[in-house]
C-alpha positions as a Markdown table, in Angstrom:
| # | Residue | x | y | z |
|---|---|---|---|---|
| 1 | Unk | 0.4 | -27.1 | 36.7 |
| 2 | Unk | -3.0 | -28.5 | 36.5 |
| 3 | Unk | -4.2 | -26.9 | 33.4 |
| 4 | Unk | -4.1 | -30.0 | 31.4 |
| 5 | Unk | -5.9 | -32.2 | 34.3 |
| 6 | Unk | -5.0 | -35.5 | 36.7 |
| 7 | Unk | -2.7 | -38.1 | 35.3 |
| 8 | Unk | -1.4 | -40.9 | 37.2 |
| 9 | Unk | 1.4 | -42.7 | 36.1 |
| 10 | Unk | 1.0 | -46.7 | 36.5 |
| 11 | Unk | 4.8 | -48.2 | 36.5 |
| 12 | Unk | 7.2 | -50.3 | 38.2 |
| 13 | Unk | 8.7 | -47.3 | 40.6 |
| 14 | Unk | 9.6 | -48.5 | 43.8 |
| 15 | Unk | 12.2 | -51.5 | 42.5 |
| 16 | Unk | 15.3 | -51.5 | 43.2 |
| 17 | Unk | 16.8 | -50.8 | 39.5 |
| 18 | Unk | 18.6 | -47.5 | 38.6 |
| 19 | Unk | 16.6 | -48.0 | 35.7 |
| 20 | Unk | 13.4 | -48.5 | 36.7 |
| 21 | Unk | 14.2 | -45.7 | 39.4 |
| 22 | Unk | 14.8 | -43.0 | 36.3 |
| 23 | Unk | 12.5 | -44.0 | 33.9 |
| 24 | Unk | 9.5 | -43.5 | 36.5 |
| 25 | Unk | 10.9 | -40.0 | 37.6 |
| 26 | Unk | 11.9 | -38.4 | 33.9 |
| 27 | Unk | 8.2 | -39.7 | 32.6 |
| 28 | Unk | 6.3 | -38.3 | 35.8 |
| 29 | Unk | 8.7 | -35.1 | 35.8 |
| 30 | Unk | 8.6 | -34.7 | 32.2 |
| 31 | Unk | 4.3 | -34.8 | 32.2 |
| 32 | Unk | 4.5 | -32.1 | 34.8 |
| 33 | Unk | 7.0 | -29.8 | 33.0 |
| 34 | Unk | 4.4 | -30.1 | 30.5 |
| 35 | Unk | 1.6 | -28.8 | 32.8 |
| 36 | Unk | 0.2 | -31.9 | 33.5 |
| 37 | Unk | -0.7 | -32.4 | 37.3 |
| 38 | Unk | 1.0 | -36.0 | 37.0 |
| 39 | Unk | 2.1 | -38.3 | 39.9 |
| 40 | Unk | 3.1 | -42.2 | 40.3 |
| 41 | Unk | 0.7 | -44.6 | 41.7 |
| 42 | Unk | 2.2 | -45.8 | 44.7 |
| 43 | Unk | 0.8 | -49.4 | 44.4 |
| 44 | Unk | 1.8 | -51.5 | 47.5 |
| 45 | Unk | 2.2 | -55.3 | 48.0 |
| 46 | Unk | 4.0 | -57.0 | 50.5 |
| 47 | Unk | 4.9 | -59.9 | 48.8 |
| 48 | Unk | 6.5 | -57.8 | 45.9 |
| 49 | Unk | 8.6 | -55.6 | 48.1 |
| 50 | Unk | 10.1 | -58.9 | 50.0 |
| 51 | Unk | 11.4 | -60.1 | 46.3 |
| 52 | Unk | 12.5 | -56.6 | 45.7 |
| 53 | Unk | 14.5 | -56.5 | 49.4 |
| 54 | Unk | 15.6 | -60.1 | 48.7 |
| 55 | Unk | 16.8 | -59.4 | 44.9 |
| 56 | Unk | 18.8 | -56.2 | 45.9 |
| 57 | Unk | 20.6 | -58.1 | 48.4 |
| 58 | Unk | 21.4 | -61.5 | 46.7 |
| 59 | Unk | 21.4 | -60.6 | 42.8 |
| 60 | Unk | 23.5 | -63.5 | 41.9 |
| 61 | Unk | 21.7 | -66.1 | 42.9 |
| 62 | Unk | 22.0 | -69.3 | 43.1 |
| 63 | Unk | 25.5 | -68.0 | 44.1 |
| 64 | Unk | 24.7 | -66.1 | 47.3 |
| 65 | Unk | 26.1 | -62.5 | 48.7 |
| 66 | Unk | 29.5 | -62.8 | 51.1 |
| 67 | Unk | 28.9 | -61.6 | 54.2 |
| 68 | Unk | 31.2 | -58.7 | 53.8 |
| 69 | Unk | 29.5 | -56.9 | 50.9 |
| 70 | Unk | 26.2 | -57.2 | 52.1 |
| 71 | Unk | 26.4 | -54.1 | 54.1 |
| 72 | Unk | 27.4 | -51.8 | 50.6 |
| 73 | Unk | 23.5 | -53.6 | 49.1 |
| 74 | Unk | 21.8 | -52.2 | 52.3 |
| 75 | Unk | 23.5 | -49.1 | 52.1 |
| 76 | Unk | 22.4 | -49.2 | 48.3 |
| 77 | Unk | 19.2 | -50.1 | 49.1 |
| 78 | Unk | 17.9 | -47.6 | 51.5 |
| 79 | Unk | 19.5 | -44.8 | 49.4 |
| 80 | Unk | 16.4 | -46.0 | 47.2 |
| 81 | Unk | 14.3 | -45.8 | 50.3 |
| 82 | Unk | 15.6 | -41.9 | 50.6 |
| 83 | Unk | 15.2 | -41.2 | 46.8 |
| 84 | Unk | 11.5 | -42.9 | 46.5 |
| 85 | Unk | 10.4 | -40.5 | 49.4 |
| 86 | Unk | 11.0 | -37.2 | 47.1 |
| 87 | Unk | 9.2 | -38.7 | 44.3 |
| 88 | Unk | 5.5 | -37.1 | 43.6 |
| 89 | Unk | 3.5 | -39.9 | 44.7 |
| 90 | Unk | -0.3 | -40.4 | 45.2 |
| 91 | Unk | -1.4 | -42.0 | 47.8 |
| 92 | Unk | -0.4 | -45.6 | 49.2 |
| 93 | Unk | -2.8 | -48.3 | 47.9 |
| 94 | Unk | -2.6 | -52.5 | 47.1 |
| 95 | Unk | -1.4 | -53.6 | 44.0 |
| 96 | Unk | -4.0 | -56.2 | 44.2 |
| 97 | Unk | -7.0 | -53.4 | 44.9 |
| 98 | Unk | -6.6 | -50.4 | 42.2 |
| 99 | Unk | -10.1 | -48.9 | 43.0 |
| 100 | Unk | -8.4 | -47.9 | 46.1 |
| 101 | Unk | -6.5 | -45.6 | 44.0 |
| 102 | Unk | -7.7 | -42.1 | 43.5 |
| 103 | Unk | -9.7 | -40.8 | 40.3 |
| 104 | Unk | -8.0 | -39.3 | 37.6 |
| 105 | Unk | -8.4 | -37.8 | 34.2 |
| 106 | Unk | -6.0 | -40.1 | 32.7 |
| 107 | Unk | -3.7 | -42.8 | 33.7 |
| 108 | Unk | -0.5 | -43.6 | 32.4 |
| 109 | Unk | 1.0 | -47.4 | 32.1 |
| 110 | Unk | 4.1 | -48.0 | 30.8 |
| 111 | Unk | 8.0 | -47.3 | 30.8 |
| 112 | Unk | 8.8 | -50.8 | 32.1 |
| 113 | Unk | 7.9 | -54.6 | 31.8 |
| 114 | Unk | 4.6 | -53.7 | 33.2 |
| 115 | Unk | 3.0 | -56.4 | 30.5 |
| 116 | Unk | 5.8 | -59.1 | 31.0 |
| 117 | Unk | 4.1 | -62.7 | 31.8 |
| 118 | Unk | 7.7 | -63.7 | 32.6 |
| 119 | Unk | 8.5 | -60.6 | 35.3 |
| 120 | Unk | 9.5 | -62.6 | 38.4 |
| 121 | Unk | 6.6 | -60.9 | 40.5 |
| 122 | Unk | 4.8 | -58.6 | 38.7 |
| 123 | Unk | 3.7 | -61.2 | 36.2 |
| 124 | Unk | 0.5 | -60.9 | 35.4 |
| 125 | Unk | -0.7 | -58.3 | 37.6 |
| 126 | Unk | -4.4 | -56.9 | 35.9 |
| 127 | Unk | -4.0 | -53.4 | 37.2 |
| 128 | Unk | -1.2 | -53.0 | 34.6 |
| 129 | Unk | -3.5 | -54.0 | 32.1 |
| 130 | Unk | -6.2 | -50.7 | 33.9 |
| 131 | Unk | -8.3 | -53.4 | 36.1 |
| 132 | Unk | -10.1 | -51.3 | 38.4 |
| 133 | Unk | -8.7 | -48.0 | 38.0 |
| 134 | Unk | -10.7 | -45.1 | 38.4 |
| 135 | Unk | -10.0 | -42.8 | 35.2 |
| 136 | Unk | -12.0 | -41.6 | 32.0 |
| 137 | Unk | -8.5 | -42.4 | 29.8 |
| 138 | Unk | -5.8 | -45.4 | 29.7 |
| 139 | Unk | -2.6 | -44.6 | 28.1 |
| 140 | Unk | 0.2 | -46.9 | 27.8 |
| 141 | Unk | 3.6 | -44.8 | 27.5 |
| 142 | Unk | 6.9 | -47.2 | 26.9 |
| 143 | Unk | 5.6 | -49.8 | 27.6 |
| 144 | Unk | 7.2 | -53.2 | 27.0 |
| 145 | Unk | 6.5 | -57.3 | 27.4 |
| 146 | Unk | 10.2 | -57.6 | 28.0 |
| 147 | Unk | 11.2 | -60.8 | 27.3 |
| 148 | Unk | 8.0 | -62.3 | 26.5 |
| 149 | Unk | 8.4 | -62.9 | 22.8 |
| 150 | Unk | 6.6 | -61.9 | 20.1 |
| 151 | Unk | 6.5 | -65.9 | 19.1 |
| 152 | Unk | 5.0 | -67.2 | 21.9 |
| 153 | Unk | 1.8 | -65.0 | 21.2 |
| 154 | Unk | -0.2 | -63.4 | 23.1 |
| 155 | Unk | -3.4 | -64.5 | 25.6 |
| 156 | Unk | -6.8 | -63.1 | 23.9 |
| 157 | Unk | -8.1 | -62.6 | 27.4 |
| 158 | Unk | -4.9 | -60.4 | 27.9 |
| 159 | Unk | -5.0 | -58.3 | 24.4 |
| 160 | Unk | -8.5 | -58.0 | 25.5 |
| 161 | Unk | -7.7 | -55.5 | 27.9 |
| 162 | Unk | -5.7 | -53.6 | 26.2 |
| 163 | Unk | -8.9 | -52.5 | 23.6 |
| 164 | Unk | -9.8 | -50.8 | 26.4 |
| 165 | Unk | -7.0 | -48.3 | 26.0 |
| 166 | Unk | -7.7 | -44.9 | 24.0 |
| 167 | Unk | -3.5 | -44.8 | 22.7 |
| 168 | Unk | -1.0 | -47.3 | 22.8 |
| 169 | Unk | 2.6 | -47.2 | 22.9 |
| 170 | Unk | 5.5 | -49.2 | 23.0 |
| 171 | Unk | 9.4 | -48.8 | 23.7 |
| 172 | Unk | 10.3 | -52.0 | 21.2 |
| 173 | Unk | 9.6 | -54.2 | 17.9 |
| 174 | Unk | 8.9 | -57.0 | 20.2 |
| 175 | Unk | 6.1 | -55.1 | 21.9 |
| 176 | Unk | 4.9 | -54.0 | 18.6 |
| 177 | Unk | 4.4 | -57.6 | 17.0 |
| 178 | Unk | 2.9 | -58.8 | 20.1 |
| 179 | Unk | 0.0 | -55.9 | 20.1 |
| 180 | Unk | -0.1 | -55.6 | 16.3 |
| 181 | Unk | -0.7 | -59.4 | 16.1 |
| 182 | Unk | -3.3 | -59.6 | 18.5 |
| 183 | Unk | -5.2 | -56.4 | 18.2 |
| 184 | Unk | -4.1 | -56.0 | 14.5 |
| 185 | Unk | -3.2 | -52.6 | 15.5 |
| 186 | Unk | 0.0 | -50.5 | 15.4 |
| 187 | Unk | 0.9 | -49.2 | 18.1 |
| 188 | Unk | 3.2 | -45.9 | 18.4 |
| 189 | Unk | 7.0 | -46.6 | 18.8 |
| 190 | Unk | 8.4 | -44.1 | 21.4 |
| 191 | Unk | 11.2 | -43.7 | 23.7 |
| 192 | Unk | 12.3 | -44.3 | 26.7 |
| 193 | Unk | 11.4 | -41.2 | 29.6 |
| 194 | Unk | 14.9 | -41.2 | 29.8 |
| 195 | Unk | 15.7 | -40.4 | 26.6 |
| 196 | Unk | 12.6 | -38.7 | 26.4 |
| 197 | Unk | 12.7 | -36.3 | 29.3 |
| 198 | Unk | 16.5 | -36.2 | 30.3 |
| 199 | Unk | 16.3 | -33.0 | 31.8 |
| 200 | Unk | 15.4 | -34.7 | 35.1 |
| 201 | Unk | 18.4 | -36.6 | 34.7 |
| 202 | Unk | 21.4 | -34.8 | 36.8 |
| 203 | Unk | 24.0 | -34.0 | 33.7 |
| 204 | Unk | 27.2 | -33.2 | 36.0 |
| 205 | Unk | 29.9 | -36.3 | 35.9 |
| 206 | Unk | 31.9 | -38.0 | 38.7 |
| 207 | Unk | 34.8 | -36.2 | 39.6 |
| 208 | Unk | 37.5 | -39.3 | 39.6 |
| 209 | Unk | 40.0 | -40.1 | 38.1 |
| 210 | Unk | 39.7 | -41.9 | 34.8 |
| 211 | Unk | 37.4 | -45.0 | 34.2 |
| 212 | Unk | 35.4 | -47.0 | 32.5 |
| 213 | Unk | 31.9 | -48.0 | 34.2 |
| 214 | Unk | 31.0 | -51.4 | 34.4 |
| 215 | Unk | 27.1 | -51.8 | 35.1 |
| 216 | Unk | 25.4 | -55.3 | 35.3 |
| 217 | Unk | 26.4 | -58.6 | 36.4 |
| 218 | Unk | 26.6 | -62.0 | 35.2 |
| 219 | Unk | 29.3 | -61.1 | 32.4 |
| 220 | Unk | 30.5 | -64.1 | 30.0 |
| 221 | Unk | 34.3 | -64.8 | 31.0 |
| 222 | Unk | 35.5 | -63.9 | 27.4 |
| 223 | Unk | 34.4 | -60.2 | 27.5 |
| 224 | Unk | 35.7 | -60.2 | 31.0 |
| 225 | Unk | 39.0 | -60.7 | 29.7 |
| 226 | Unk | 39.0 | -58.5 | 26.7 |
| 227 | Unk | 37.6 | -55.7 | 28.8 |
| 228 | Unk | 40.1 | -56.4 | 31.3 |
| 229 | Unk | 42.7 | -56.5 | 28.6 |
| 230 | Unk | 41.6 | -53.3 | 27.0 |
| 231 | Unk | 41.7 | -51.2 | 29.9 |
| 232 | Unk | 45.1 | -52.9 | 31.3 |
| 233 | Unk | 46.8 | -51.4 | 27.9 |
| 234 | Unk | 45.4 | -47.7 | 28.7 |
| 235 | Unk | 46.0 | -47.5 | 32.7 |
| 236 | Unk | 42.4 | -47.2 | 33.1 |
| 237 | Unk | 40.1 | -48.1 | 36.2 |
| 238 | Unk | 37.3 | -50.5 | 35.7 |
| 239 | Unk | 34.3 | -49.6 | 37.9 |
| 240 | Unk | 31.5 | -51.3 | 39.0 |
| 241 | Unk | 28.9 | -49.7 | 40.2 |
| 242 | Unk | 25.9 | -51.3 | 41.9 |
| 243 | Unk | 26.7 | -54.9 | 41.3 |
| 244 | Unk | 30.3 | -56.6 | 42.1 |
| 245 | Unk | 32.4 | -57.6 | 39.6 |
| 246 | Unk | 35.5 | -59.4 | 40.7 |
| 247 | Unk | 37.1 | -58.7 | 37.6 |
| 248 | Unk | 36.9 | -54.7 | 38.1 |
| 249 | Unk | 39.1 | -52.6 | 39.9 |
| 250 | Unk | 36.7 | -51.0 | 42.3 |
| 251 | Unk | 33.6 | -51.7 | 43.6 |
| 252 | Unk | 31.2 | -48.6 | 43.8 |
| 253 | Unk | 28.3 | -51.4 | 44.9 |
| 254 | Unk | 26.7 | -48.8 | 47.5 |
| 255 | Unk | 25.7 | -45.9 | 44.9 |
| 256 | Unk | 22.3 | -44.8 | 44.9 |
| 257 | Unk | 20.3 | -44.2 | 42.2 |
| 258 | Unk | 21.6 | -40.2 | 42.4 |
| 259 | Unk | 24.8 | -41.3 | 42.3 |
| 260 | Unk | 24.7 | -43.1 | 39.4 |
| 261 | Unk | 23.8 | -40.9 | 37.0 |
| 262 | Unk | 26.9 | -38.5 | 37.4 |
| 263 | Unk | 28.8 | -42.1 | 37.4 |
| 264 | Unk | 27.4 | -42.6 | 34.0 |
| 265 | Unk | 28.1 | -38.7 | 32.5 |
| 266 | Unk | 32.0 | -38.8 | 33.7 |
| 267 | Unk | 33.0 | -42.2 | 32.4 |
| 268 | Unk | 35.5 | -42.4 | 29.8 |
| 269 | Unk | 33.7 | -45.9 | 28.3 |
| 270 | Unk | 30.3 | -48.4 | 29.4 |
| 271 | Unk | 30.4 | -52.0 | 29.7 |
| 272 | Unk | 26.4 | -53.2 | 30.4 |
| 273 | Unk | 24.1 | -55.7 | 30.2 |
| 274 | Unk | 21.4 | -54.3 | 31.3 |
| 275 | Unk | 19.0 | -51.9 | 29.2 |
| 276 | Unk | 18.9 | -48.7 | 31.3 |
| 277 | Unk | 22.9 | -48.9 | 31.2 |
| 278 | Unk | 22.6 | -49.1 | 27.6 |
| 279 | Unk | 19.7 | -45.6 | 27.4 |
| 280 | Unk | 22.3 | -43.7 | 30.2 |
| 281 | Unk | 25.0 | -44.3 | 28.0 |
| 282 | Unk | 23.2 | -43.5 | 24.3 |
| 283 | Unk | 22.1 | -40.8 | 26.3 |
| 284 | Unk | 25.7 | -39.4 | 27.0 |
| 285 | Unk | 27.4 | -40.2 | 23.7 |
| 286 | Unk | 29.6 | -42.6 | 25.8 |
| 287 | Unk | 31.6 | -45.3 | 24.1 |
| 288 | Unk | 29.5 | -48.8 | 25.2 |
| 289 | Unk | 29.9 | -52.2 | 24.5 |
| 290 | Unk | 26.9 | -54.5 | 25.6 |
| 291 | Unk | 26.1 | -58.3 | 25.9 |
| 292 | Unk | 22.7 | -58.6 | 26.4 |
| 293 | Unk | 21.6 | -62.1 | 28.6 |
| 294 | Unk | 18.8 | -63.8 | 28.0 |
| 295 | Unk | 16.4 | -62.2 | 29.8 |
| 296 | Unk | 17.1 | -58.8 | 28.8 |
| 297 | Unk | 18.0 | -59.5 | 25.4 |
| 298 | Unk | 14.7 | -57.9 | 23.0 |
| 299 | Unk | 15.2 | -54.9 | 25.1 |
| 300 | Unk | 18.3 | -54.2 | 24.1 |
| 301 | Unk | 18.7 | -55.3 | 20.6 |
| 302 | Unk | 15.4 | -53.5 | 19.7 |
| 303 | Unk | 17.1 | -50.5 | 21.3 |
| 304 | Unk | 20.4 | -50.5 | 19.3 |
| 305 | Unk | 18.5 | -51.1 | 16.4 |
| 306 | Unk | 15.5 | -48.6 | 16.9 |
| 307 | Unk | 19.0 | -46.2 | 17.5 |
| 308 | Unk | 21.3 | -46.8 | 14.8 |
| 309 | Unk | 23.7 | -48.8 | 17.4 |
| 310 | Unk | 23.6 | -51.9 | 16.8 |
| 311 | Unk | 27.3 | -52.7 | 16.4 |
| 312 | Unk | 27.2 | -51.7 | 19.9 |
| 313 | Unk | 26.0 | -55.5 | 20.7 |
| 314 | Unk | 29.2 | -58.1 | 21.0 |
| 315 | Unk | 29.5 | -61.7 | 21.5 |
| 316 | Unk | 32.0 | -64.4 | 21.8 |
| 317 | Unk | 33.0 | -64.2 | 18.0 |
| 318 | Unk | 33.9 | -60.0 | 18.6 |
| 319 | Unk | 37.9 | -59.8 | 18.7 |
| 320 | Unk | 39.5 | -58.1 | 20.9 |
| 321 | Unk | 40.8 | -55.2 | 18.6 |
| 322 | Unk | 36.9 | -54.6 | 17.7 |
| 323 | Unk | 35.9 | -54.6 | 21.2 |
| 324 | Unk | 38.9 | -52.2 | 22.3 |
| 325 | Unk | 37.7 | -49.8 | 19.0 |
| 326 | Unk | 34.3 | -49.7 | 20.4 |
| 327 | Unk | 35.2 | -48.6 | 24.2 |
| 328 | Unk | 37.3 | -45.8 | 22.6 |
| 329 | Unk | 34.4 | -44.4 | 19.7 |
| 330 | Unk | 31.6 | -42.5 | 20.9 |
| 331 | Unk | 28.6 | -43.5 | 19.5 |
| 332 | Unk | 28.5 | -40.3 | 16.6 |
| 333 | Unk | 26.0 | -38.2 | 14.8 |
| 334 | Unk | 23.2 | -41.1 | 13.5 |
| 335 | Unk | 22.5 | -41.9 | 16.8 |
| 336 | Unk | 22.2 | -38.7 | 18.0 |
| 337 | Unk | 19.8 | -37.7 | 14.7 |
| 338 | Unk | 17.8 | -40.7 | 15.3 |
| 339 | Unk | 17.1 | -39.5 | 19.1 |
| 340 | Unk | 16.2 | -36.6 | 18.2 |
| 341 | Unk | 13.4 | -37.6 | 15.3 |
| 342 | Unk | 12.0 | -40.9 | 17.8 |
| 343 | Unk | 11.5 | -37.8 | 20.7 |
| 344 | Unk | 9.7 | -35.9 | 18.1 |
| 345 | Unk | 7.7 | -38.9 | 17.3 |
| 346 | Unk | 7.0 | -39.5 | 21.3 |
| 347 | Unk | 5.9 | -35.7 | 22.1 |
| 348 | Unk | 3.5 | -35.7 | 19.1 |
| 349 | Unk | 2.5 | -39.5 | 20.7 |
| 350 | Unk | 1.9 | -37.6 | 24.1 |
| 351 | Unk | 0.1 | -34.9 | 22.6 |
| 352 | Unk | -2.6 | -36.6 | 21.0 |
| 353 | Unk | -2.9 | -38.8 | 23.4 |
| 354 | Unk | -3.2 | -36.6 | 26.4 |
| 355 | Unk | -4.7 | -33.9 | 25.0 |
């Protein structure tokens, strides 16, 4: 296990996110499959894990949580609590005091918005930039600005920090334009960890009966109804899992982050906003239809784009017969291929860059 020497892995891994959940086990797990003695910094801050508490538990604001479903977010939420405690972690330290964490031969930083100026509370935080962190190697893996855009530039004294980095890699064009323009470097283009490393993703399905999985929330009314109207015609159950959805027929709003990857593999179709339901499903060749908002919107068009899927992205102007054609086509052979060729291009990224 340790013939490759320390790595810690710098990432977003205690929010409450299926997403950021996954993406911090399958790069952690994947590093150690690879004989890396790899483990997450667990990076503490009280203020952060009250926005996290607060988030999972009102996610609509300004409309706030009924009453009555409140109980199915805390049951959500400390089925996080349960899943965070089997992670390989080092030990706890402040976010807002790195040198506390141990030494390592290398760290890892990435696989999230970890360089997002707009992140609600983890906006610029220097330890994801390797402020005071104890280790003869800084490695960014995934990493992404989010939706800080590539027009708005980028602070020198930022970029700055990242020439202190021996490798650099993103998960999106976004991220590339912002380094490339203010380091005038290229960094590497590599995948998700859980497209990456998805053997640390459970690959069993739900055993229900037939549905399609809504994920996200926030859905504009017209894809509501076309949805809706779609899965009327076939006798199929909308579910939505982790967030409610009035417009679904059930509500699986108290699954843990287990749970929902076997939620993902045994759905007949995805409807998602978010960017990790968008990687679970290109992961499982399941049909998908996505409207990105605002926030999350580079994410996921530079994913569908990077992954031949693009069509996979709808708006107001998509009829409902296009739509209904996309929930019933899996997503086919040039997404697979280009998978395949972008986890090439991440291992030989890893290798280098570890080695």
């Amino acid at each position: 296990m340790t013939q490759h020497g320390t790595v810690g892995v710098l990432t977003f891994h205690k929010c409450i996110n299926y997403g950021s959940y996954w993406q911090a086990r399958c790069l952690v797990e994947g590093l150690r499959a690879r004989g890396f003695a790899a483990e997450l910094l667990d990076h503490e801050c009280d203020d952060v894990r009250l926005a996290e508490w607060r988030c999972s538990l009102q996610p609509s604001l300004p409309q706030r949580t009924p009453r009555a479903r409140l109980g199915e977010y805390k049951r959500k939420t400390r089925k996080f609590f349960d899943a965070w405690r089997h992670l390989p972690l080092s030990g706890r330290f402040s976010l807002h005091h790195p040198e506390q964490a141990g030494r390592y031969d290398k760290v890892v930083i990435g696989s999230d918005e970890v360089w997002n100026f707009r992140h609600p509370w983890y906006s610029g935080k220097p330890i994801f930039y390797g402020d005071g962190l104890r280790s003869e190697r800084l490695i960014s893996y995934a990493a992404t600005f989010g939706n800080h855009d590539a027009a708005d530039g980028f602070d020198p004294k930022w970029a700055g920090k990242l020439k202190r980095f021996s490798a650099l890699s993103v998960r999106d064009e976004n991220s590339r334009s912002l380094v490339s323009g203010a380091l005038g470097i290229d960094p590497a283009l590599v995948l998700d960890p859980c497209l990456q490393f998805p053997d640390a993703i459970p690959n069993e399905p739900a055993q229900r009966s037939p549905y399609a999985l809504i994920y996200g929330h926030g859905f504009p009314e017209w894809l509501q109804q076309r949805v809706r109207q779609w899965s009327d015609a076939r006798g199929l159950t909308l579910l939505s899992v982790g967030y409610h959805n009035a417009w679904a027929d059930e509500q699986a709003l108290g699954a843990g982050p287990i749970e929902f990857a076997p939620l993902v593999k045994g759905a007949s179709a995805v409807v998602t906003n978010f960017f990790h339901g968008c990687v679970f499903a290109l992961l499982r060749d399941k049909p998908l239809v996505t409207t990105p908002s605002d926030y999350r919107f580079n994410k996921i068009r530079d994913l569908t784009a990077a992954l031949n899927a693009s069509e996979r992205i709808v708006n107001e102007a998509s009829s409902p017969q296009w739509i209904g054609h996309l929930l019933e086509t899996p997503l086919g052979g040039r997404v697979h291929e280009r998978v395949v060729q972008l986890r090439a291009q991440s291992h030989a990224f890893l290798d280098a860059a570890l080695a």
